[in-house]
N, C-alpha and C positions, 0 to 999 in steps of 0.2 A: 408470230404475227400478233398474239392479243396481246405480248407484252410491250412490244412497238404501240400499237394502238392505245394502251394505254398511258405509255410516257406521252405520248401527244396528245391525248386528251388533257394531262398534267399540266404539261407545258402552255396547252392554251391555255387552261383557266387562272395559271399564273399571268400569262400576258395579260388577261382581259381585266383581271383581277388591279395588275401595275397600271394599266391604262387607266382603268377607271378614279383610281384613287390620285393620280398625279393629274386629271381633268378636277375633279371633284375639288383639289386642294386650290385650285387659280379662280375654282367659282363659286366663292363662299356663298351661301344662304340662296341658291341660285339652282331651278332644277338640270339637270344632267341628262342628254339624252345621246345615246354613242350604240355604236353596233362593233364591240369588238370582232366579229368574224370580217364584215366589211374593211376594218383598218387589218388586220392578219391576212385579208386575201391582194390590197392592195397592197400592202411588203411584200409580203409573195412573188407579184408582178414588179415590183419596182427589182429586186436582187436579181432575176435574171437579166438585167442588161449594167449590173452595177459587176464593176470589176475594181480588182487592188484592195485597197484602202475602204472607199465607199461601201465597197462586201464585207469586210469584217466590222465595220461601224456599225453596217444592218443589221 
């Protein structure tokens, strides 16, 4: 179980980490204000009603 718990602590902070830097790169010299866990909980809810295709994109 902490080994699980700890790939997804990994896995978030890579997401939040991509998130931030692909936001940050469209708004040069411009401050940046984002809630990775809010966009991570709103994928979340978007994948269970995404099926085929749409789910592996996610």
């Amino acid at each position: 179980m902490a080994s699980s718990l700890s790939s997804t602590n990994t896995n978030f902070e890579h997401f939040g980490h991509k998130v931030y830097s692909t936001v940050s790169q469209n708004n040069n010299n411009q401050n940046v204000f984002l809630s990775p866990a809010s966009i991570a909980l709103a994928m979340a809810m978007c994948t269970v009603g995404a099926r085929k295709e749409t789910l592996d994109q996610m």
